[in-house]
VOGU-3710 file (C-alpha; in Angstrom, 3 decimals, decimal comma):
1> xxxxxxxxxx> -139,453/273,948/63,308  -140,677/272,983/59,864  -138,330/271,336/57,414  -136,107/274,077/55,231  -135,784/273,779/51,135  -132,021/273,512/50,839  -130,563/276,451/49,704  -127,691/276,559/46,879  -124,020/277,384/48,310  -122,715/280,793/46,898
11> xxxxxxxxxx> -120,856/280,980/44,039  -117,797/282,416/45,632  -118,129/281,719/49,505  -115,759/282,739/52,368  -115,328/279,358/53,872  -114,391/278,880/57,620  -113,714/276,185/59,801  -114,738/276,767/63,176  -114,887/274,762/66,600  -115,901/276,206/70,173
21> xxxxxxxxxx> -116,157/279,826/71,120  -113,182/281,372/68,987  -114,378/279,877/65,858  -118,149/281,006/66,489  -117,138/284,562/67,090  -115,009/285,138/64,744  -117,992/283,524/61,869  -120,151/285,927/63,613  -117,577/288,780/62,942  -117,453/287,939/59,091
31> xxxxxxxxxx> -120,831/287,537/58,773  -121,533/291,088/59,022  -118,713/291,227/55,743  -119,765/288,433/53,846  -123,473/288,294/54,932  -125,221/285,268/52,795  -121,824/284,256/51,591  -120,457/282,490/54,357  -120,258/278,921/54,917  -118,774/277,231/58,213
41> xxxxxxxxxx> -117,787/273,684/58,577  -118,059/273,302/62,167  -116,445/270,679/63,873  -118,962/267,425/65,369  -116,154/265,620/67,452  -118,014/266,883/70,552  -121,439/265,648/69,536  -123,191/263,090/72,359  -126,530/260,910/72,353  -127,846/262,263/76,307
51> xxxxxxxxxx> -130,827/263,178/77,294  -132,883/260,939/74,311  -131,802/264,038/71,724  -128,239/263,889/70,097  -126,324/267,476/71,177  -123,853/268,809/68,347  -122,093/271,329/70,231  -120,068/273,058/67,713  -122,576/273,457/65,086  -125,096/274,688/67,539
61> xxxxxxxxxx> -123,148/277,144/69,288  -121,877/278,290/65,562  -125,977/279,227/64,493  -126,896/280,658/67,951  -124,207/283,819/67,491  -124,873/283,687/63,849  -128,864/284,418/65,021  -127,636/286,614/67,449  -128,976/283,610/69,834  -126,213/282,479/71,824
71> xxxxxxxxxx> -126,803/283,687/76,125  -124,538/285,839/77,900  -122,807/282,661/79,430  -121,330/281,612/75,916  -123,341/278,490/74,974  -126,953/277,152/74,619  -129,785/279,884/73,927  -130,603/282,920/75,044  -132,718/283,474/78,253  -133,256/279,601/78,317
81> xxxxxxxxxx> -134,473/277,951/80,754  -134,030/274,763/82,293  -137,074/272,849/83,626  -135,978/269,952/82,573  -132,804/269,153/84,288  -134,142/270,767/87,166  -136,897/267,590/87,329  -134,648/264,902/86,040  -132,152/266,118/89,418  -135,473/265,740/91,122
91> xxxxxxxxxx> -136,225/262,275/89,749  -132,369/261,380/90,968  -130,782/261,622/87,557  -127,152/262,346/87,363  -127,132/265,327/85,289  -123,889/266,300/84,544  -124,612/267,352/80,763  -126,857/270,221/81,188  -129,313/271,278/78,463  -131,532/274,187/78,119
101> xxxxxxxxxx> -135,360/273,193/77,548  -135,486/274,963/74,188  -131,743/273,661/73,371  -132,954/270,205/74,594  -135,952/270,673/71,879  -133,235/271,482/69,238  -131,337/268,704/70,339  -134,206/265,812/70,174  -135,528/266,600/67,005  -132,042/266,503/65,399
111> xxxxxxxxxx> -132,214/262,825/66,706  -135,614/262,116/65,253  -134,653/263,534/62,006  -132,088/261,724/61,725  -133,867/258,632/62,497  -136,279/259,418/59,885  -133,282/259,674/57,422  -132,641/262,820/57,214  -128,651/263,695/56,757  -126,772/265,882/59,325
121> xxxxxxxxxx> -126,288/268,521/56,367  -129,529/268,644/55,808  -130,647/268,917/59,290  -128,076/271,774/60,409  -129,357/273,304/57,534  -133,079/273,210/58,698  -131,614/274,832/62,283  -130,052/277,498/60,347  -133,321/278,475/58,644  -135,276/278,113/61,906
131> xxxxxxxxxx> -133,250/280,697/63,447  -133,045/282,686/60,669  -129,624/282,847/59,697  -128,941/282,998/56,191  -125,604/281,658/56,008  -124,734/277,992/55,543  -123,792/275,641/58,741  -122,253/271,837/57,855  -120,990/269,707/58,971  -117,283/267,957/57,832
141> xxxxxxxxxx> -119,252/264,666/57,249  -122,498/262,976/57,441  -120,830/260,137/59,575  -120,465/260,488/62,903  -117,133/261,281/63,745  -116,353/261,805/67,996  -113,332/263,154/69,213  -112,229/260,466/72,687  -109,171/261,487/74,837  -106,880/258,907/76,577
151> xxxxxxxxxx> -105,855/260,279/80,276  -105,217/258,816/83,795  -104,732/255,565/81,056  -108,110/255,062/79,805  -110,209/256,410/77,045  -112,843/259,269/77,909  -115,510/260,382/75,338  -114,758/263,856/74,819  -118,248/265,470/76,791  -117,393/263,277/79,882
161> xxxxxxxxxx> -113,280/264,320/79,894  -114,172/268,308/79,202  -117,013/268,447/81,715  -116,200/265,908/84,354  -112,755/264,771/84,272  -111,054/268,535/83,788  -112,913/269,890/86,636  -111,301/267,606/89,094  -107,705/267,564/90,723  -105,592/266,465/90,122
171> xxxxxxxxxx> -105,000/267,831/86,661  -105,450/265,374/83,918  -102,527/265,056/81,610  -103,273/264,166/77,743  -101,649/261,089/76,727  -103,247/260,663/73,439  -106,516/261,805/71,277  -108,209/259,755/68,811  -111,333/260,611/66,039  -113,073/257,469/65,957
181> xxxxxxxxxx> -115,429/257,207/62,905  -113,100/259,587/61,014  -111,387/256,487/58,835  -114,811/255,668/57,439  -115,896/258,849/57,079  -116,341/261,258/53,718  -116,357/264,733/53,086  -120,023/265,503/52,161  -120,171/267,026/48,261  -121,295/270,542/49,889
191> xxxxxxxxxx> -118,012/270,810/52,204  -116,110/269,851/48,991  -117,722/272,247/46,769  -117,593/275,140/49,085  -114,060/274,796/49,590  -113,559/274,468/45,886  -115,422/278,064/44,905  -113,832/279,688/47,988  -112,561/283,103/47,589  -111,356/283,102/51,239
201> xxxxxxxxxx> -110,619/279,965/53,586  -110,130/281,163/56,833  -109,313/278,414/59,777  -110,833/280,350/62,694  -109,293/280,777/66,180  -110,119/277,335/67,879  -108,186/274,444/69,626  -105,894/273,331/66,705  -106,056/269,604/67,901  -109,729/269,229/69,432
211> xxxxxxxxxx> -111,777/271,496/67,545  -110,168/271,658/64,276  -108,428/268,496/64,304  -111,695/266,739/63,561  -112,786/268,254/60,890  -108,717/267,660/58,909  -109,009/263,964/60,502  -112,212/263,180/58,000  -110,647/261,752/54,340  -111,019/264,563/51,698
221> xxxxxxxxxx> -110,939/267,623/53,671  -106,956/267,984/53,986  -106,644/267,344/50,297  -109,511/270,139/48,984  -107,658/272,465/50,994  -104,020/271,534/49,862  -105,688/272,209/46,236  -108,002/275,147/46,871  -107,393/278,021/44,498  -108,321/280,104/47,611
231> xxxxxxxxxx> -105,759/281,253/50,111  -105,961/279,520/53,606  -105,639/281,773/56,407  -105,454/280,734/60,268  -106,254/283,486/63,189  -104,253/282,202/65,893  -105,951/281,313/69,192  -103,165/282,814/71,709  -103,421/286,471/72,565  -100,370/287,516/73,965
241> xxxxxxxxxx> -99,293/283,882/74,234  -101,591/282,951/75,911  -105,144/281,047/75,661  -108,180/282,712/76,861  -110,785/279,921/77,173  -110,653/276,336/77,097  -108,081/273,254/77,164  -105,944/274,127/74,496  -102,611/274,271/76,138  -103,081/270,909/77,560
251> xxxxxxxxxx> -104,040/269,684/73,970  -100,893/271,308/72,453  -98,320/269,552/75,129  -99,540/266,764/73,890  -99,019/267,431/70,467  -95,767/268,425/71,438  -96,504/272,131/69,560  -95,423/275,652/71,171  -97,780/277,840/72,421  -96,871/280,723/69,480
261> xxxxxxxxxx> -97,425/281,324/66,076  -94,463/278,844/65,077  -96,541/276,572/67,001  -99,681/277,138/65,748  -98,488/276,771/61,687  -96,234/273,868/62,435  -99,936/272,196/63,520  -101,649/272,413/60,769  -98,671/270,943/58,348  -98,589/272,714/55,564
271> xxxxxxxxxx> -102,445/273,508/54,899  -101,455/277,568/55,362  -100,794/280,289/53,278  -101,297/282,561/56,037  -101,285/283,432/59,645  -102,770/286,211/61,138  -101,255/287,041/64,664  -100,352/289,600/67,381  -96,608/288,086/67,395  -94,130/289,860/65,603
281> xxxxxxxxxx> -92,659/286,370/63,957  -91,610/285,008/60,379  -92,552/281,823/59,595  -90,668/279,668/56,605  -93,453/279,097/53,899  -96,312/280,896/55,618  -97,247/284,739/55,151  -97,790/286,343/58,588  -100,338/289,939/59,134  -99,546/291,065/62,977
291> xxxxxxxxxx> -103,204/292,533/64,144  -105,171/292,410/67,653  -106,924/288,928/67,475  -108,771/289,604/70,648  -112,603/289,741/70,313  -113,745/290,900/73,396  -117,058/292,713/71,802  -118,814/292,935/68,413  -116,814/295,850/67,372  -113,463/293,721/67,445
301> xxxxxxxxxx> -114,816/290,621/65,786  -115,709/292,396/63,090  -112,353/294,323/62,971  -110,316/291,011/63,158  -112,864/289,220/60,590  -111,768/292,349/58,241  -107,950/292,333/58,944  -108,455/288,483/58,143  -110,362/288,328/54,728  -108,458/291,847/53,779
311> xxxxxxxxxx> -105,079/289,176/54,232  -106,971/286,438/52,009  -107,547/288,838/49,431  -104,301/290,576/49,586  -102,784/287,043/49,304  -105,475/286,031/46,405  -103,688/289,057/44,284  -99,877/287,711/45,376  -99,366/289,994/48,316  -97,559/288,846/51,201
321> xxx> -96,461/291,696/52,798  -96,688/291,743/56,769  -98,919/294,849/56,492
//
């Protein structure tokens, strides 16, 4: 990969926040809407220094199904393959982080940049170009910000308790989640004016707490969106009440939230104008659209990413009719 000229941000973007698989599909869905226009702030709680390269999951897995990149089993790089943790097992290594060879390449010459000075923004953007996509990828801040979890009563950093400590019985229970970095972190200029030009801010389907929580926890972020002239509109991440992939129930308990679209709004405190759902439900102070918001193939992302900026827009012209 050769270094990328930063490109301007659009005049008018469709900003979205996105963290984990929800939030990558559903940028991938309104990419084929808003094509160059789109700009996600993907969440970097989950990044880890392993393997001598720094891994950004989020971000990553966000340009892979923008590039039409991401494998069949949901993360790291199509048809990759995986020499390398195959010889570190050999040399005795503990791998319990595994890495593609070509995601590994990614993933070390992030860390090098970085070490050369580069800035995350600008690096994420060089990835993007790489891969060809043609949308913008950033990140909330240039600091590092990572997401830790406090269960069985000690801290875990968030790669160990997802991959290590989940997987074993019995059943961890959350007892608290912290962003450490995120106090002396800043919004970066380019998160600040995206969401300022926004004609659409859409919060995609992702863990409330670990995925989007991260990127709210960073100082400047909450307060762009509170004054955005843009509507903010969430996609839930429950389909029939329920969560399809990942943690996010155990992550709610702890934040003592519902699992339904009450739930969901009463999370994000006041940042919504809108909530686009598949429960029937009124919600005091939020506008609520009742659609599918399962996207189980490319013809349903795309359908839920147009139900969702069709809401924005209808809420942009004062609108807030269920339908």
């Amino acid at each position: 990969m050769s270094s990328a000229v930063a490109r301007p941000l659009p005049e008018a973007p469709v900003v979205v926040l996105a963290g984990g698989t929800g939030g990558a599909k559903l940028a991938r869905g309104i990419l084929q809407h808003a094509q160059d226009d789109l700009v996600v702030i993907a969440n970097t709680g989950d990044d880890v220094e392993i393997h001598g390269g720094l891994v950004s999951p989020d971000p990553d897995l966000v340009t892979f199904w923008l590039a039409d990149r991401i494998d069949e089993r949901g993360w790291g790089l199509k048809d990759d393959t995986f020499l390398v943790m195959d010889a570190l097992r050999e040399l005795g290594d503990d791998v319990w982080f595994n890495l593609g060879d070509r995601d590994l390449a990614l993933c070390v010459r992030r860390a090098r940049r970085l070490a050369e000075g580069a800035r995350p923004t600008e690096v994420l953007a060089e990835n993007a170009a790489a891969y060809g996509v043609a949308a913008h990828v950033l990140p909330p801040a240039d600091e590092p910000v990572r997401t830790r979890v406090r269960a069985d009563d000690r801290w875990w950093d968030f790669q160990e308790f997802m991959i290590r400590r989940l997987r074993e019985e019995p059943a961890p229970v959350v007892l608290d989640v912290a962003f450490d970095g995120a106090e002396q972190a800043t919004a970066t200029p380019e998160v600040l004016r995206a969401i300022a030009s926004a004609r659409a801010i859409v919060v995609g389907p992702s863990n409330p707490v670990i995925s989007i929580g991260p990127i709210l926890a960073v100082p400047g972020v909450r307060e762009a969106l509170r004054s955005a002239a843009a509507p903010v509109v969430a996609v839930a991440p429950l389909v029939d009440g329920q969560v399809l992939k990942g943690p996010t129930a155990s992550f709610l308990r702890w934040a003592d939230v519902s699992m339904d679209a009450p739930g969901i709004a009463r999370v994000y405190d006041g940042l919504l104008d809108g909530l686009l759902t598949d429960e029937e439900v009124e919600l005091p102070g939020v506008a609520v659209r009742t659609a599918n918001v399962l996207m189980a193939d490319a013809e349903s992302r795309a359908s839920v990413a147009a139900d969702v900026l069709a809401f924005a827009a209808d809420l942009a012209a004062g609108d807030r009719s269920p339908a």
